[in-house]
C-alpha positions in Angstrom: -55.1 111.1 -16.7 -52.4 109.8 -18.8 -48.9 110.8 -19.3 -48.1 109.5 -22.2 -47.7 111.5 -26.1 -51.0 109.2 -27.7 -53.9 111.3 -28.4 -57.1 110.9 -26.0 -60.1 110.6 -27.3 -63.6 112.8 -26.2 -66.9 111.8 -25.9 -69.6 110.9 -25.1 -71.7 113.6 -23.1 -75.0 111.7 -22.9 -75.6 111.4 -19.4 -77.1 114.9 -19.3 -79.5 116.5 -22.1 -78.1 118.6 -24.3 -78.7 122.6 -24.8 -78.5 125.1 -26.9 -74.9 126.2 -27.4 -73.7 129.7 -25.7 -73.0 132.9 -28.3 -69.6 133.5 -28.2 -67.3 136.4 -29.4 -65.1 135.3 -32.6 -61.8 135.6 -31.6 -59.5 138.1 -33.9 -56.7 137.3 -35.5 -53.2 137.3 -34.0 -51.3 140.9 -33.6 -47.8 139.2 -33.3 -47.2 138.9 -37.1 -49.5 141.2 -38.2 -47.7 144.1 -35.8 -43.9 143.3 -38.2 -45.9 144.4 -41.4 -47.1 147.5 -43.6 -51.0 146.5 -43.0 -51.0 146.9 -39.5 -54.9 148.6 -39.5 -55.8 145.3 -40.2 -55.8 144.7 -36.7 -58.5 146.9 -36.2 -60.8 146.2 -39.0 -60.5 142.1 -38.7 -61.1 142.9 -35.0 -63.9 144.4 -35.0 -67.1 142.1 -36.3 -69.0 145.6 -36.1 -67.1 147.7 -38.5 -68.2 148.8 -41.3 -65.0 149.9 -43.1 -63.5 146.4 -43.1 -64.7 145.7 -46.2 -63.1 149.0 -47.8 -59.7 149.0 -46.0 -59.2 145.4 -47.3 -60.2 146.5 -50.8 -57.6 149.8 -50.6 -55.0 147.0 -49.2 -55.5 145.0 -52.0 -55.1 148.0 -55.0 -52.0 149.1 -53.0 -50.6 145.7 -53.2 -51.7 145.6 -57.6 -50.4 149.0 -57.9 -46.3 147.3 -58.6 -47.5 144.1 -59.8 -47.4 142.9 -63.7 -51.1 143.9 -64.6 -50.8 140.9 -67.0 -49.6 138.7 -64.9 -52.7 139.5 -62.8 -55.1 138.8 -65.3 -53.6 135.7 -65.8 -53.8 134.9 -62.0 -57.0 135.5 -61.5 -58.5 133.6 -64.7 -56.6 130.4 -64.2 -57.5 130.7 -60.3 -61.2 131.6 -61.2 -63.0 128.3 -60.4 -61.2 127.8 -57.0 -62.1 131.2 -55.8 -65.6 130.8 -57.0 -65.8 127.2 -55.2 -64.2 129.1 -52.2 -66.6 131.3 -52.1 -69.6 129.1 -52.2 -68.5 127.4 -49.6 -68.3 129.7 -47.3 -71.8 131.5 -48.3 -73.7 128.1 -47.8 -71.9 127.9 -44.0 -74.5 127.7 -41.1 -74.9 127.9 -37.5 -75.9 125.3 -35.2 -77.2 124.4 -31.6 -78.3 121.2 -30.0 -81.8 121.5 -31.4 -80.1 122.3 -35.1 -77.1 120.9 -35.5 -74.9 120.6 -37.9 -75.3 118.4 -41.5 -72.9 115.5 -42.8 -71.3 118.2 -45.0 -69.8 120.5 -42.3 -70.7 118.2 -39.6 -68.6 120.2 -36.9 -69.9 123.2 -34.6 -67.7 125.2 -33.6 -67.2 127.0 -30.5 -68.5 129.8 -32.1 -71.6 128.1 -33.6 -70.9 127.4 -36.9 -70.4 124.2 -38.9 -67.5 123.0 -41.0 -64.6 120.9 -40.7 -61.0 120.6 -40.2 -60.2 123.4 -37.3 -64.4 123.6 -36.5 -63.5 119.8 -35.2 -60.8 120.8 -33.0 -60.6 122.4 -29.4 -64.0 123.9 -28.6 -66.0 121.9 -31.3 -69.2 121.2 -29.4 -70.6 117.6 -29.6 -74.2 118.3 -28.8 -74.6 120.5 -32.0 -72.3 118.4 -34.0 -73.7 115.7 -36.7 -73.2 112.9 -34.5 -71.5 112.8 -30.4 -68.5 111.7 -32.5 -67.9 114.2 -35.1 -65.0 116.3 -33.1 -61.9 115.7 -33.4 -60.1 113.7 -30.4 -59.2 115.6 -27.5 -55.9 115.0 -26.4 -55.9 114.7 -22.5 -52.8 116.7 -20.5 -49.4 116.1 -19.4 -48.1 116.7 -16.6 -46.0 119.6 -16.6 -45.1 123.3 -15.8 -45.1 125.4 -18.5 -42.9 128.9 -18.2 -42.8 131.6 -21.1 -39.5 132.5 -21.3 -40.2 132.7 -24.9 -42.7 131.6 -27.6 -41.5 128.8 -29.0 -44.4 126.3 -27.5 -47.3 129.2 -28.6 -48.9 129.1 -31.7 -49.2 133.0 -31.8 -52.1 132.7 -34.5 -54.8 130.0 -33.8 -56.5 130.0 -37.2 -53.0 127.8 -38.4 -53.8 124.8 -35.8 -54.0 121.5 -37.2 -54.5 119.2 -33.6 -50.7 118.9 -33.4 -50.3 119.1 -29.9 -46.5 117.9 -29.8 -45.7 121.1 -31.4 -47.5 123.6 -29.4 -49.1 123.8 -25.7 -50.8 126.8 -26.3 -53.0 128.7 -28.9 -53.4 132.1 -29.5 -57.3 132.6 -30.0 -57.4 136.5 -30.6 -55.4 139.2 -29.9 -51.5 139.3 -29.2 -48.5 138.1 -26.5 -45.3 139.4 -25.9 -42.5 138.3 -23.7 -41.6 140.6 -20.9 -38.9 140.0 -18.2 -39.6 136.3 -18.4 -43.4 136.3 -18.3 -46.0 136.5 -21.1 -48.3 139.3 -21.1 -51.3 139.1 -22.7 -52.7 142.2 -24.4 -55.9 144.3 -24.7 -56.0 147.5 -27.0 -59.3 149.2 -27.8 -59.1 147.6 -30.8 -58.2 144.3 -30.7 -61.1 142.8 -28.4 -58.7 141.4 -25.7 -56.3 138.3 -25.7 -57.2 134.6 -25.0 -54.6 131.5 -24.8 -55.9 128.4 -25.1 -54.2 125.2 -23.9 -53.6 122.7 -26.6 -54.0 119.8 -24.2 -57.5 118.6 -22.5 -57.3 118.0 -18.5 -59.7 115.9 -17.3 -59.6 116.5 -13.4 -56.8 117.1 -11.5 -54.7 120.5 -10.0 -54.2 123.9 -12.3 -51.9 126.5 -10.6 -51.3 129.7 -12.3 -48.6 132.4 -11.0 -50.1 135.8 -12.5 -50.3 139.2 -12.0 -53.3 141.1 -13.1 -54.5 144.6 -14.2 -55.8 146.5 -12.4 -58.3 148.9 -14.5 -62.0 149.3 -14.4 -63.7 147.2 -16.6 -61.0 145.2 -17.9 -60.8 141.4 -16.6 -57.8 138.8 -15.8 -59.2 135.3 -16.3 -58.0 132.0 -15.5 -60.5 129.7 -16.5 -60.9 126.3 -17.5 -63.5 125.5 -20.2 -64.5 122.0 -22.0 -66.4 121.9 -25.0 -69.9 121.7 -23.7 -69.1 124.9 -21.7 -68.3 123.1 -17.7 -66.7 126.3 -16.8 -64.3 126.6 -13.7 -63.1 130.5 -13.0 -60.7 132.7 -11.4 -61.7 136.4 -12.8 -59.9 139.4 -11.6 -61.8 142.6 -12.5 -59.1 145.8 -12.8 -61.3 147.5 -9.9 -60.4 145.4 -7.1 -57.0 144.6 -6.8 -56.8 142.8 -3.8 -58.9 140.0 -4.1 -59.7 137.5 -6.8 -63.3 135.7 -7.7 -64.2 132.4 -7.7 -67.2 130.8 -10.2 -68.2 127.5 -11.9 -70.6 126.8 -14.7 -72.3 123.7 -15.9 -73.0 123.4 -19.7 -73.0 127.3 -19.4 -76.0 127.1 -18.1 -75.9 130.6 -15.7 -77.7 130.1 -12.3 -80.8 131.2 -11.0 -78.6 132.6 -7.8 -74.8 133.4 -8.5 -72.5 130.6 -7.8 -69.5 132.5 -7.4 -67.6 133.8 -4.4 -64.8 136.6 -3.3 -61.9 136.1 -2.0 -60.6 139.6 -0.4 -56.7 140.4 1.5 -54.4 139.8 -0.8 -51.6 142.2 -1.4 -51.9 144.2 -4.9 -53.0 141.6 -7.5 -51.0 144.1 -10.1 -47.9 144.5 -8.3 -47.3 140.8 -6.9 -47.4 137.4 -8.9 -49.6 135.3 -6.7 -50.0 131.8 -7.3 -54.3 130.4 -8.4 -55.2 127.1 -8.0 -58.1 125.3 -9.0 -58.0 121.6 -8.0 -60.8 119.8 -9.7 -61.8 116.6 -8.6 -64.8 113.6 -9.6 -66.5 115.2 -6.1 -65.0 117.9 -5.0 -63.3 121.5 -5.9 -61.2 123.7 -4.2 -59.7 127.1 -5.3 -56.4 128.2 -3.4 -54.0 131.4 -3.6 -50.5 131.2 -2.2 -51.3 127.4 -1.2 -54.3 128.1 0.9 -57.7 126.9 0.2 -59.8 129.7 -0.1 -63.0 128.2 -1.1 -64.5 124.1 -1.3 -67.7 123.0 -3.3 -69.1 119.5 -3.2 -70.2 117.7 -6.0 -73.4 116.9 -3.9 -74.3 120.3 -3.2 -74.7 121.1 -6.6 -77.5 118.6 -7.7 -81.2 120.3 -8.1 -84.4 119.0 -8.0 -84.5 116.4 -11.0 -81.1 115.3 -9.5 -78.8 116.3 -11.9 -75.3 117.5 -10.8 -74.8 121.1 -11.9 -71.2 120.7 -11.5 -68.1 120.4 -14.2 -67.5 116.8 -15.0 -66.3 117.4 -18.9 -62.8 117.5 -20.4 -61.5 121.4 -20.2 -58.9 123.4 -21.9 -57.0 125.6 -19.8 -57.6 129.4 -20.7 -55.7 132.8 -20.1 -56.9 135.5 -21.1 -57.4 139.4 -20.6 -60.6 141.0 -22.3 -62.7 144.1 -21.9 -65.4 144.2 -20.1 -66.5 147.8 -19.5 -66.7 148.6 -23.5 -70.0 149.4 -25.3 -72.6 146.7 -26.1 -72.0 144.8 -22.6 -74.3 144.1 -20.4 -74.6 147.0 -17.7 -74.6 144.1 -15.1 -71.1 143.3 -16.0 -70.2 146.7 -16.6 -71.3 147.2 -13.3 -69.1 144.2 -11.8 -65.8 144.9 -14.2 -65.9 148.2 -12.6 -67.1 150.2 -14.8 -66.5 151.6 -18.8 -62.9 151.5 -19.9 -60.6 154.8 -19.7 -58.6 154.4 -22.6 -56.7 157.3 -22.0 -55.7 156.3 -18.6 -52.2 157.0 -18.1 -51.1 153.5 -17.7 -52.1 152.9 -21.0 -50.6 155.5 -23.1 -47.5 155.2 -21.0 -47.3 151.6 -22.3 -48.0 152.3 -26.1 -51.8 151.9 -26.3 -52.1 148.8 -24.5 -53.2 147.2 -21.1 -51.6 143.7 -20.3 -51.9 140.9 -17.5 -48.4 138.7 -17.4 -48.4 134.8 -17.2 -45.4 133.3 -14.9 -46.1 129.9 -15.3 -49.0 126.9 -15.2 -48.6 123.9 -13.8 -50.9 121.1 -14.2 -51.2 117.5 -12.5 -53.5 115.2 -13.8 -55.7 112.9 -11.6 -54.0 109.5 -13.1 -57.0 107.7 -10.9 -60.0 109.2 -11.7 -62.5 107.3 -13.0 -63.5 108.6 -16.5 -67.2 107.7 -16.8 -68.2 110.6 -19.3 -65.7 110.0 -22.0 -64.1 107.2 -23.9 -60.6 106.6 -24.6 -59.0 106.3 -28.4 -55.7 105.9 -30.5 -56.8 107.9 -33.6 -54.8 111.2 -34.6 -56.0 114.3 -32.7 -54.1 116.0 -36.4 -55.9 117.0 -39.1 -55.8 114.7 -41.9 -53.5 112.4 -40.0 -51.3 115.1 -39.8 -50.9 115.4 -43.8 -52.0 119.4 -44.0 -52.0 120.8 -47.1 -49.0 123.8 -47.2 -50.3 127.3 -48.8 -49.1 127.8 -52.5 -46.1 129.8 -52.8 -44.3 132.6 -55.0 -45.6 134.9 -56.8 -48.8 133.3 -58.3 -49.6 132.5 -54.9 -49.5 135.6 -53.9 -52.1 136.5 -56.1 -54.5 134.0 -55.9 -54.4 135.3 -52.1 -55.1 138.9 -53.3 -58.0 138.0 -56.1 -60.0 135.7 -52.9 -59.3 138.9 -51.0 -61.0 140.7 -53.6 -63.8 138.6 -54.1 -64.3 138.3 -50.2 -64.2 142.2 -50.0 -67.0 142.5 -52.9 -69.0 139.9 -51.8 -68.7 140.1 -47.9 -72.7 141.4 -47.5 -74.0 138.2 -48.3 -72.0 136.6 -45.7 -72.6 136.5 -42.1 -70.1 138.5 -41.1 -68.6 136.0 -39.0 -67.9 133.6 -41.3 -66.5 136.6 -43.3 -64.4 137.4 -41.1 -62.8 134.0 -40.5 -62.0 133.6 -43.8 -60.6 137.2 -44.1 -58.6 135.9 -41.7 -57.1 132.9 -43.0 -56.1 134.8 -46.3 -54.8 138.0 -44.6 -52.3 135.9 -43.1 -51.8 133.9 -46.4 -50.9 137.2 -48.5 -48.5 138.1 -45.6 -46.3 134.9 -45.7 -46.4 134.8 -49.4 -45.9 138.5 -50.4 -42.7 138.5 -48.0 
């Protein structure tokens, strides 16, 4: 693990076969600029992959927004802007998904996390090699720095993850979906019934070595606390904390996301309120060995060794991971009833604890600290001094003023008429991106 501010490089996973990439949920866009403006039912409708009314509530948004704007001014606009909308919008239509036995072409030759291909941000933190042009075609992944990390405020978050060019002196953390605040010194991170819950994503990659988190959880059926780290390839290493049980935490690892034919994960029960106390999770992540703590003490050990099946393959985390935070509903209609089942049931959104709080559950974030193994050996991945930025770091600023403002508003309206020939994910990614764009410029 190195210390130092040069970008790390990933690859090259090749020592294991490759599989077909997980489905994911796409996260939604940031609340915490959204939440300061007049289109704040955007937050449900970009939300929500599901909803039908998206497409009309960003059509109304748009004629509210012409209403007090020169109508020839708009004509203008939106004939001079004309052939970049319309190569805009091809783009996007032609966009596909990939896996490891379809990955992705030279054109877009990044998959994303959530299994599409493109470039720029499809190449940065959760761009998966395997269904990726070549082992090569993600961007760099920065390895950690040793540090703790408090929230005091928000000046190291990127509160909207859409706007993150691989610029990892600027910000440790990324919000995914959903919104943070700052409360008493902590961050909490968010759920409403609309939003989908809250994930923050370290900017940085560690690559063994010791995670401790100081959290306190909810503590309402069916929603879930995480702690997690995750690489690209999906090595998963968990602390989950379902709201039902609030005196113990659970303990889980993945390899490649590959779920077992018997549960890998364990409880670990007699701690005081989970909700009420900050307790401090520790996941200490070594080449052969890993050990989750609480409060200092070892709770539960895995060896490397045990994990290796018949064909003698290791089924145990050996991948670069980002660190993730995050609080998301698990008792909510269209999950599993399994995990229903272990969340602790469906959601009350009218419990009191929500309505007390303004429509909103939240888990808060003390601090993270993370040590990097400086003397691991780093078989699986090679080293590199290229920019982890996008374009070197050269990122194209939005267009301002007014005319900028309506070339925002005419893609809008193009996406809007057009969005049932997209999938809607890649819709609502690029809904997304130009929401935020007409807020900045129209302000």
């Amino acid at each position: 693990m190195m210390d130092d501010n040069k970008p790390r490089g990933n690859l090259a996973f090749i020592s294991v076969p490759p599989r077909q990439s997980l489905d994911s949920r796409r996260p939604a866009p940031s609340a915490h600029t959204l939440a300061r403006s007049n289109i704040p039912f955007l937050l449900t409708h970009l939300s929500t992959a599901t909803n039908h009314q998206t497409t009309s509530n960003l059509t109304r948004l748009i004629h509210h927004r012409a209403r007090n704007t020169n109508p020839q001014m708009i004509k203008v606009t939106l004939f001079t802007a004309l052939p970049v909308l319309l190569a805009a919008f091809a783009g996007v239509a032609e966009a596909t998904s990939c896996n490891a036995t379809s990955p992705c072409p030279a054109s877009a030759p990044c998959c994303s996390e959530y299994g599409f291909c493109g470039t720029e941000t499809f190449c940065l933190g959760g761009c998966n090699p395997f269904a990726s042009t070549t082992l090569d075609s993600c961007t760099p992944e920065p390895l950690c720095k040793d540090s703790t990390m408090t929230f005091t405020d928000q000046s190291r978050i990127l509160t909207n993850a859409t706007f993150y060019d691989g610029n990892v002196t600027a910000y440790d953390w990324t919000v995914d979906k959903g919104s943070v605040q700052n409360s008493n010194g902590a961050l909490a991170l968010i759920l409403t019934e609309t939003n989908g819950g809250t994930r923050l994503s370290s900017t940085r990659f560690v690559h063994y070595g010791t995670i401790t988190t100081t959290l306190k959880t909810g503590r309402w059926g069916g929603v879930v606390t995480a702690f997690i780290t995750m690489s690209d390839v999906k090595d998963e290493i968990d602390w989950e904390f379902p709201g039902a049980n609030t005196t113990a935490g659970q303990s889980n690892y993945f390899y490649q996301g590959i779920i077992p034919a018997t549960t890998a994960g364990g409880t670990s029960g007699g701690l005081t309120d989970t909700y009420s106390n900050f307790h401090a999770y520790t996941l200490d992540w070594q080449p052969d060995t890993l050990t989750w703590s609480i409060d200092g003490t070892v709770v539960r050990t895995l060896q490397k060794s045990d994990t290796i099946d018949a064909s003698g393959v290791a089924h145990y985390p050996t991948t670069p991971a980002r660190v993730q935070l995050s609080m998301w509903p698990a008792g909510i209609n269209g999950t599993a009833a399994g995990t229903v089942e272990w969340a602790g049931g469906m959601i009350d959104w009218a419990d009191p604890d929500y309505v007390a709080a303004g429509g909103q559950f939240y888990a808060l974030v003390q601090s993270v600290d993370i040590n990097g193994n400086r003397s691991a050996a780093t078989p699986t991945i090679l080293y590199t001094n290229e920019s982890s930025m996008l374009n070197g770091g050269g990122r194209t600023a939005p267009v301002g003023g007014l005319g900028g403002a309506l070339l925002a508003l005419s893609l809008g309206a193009i996406l809007a008429v057009n969005a049932v020939l997209l999938n809607v994910e890649v819709f609502l990614r690029v809904v997304e991106n130009y929401v935020y764009m007409l807020y900045h410029l129209i302000q």
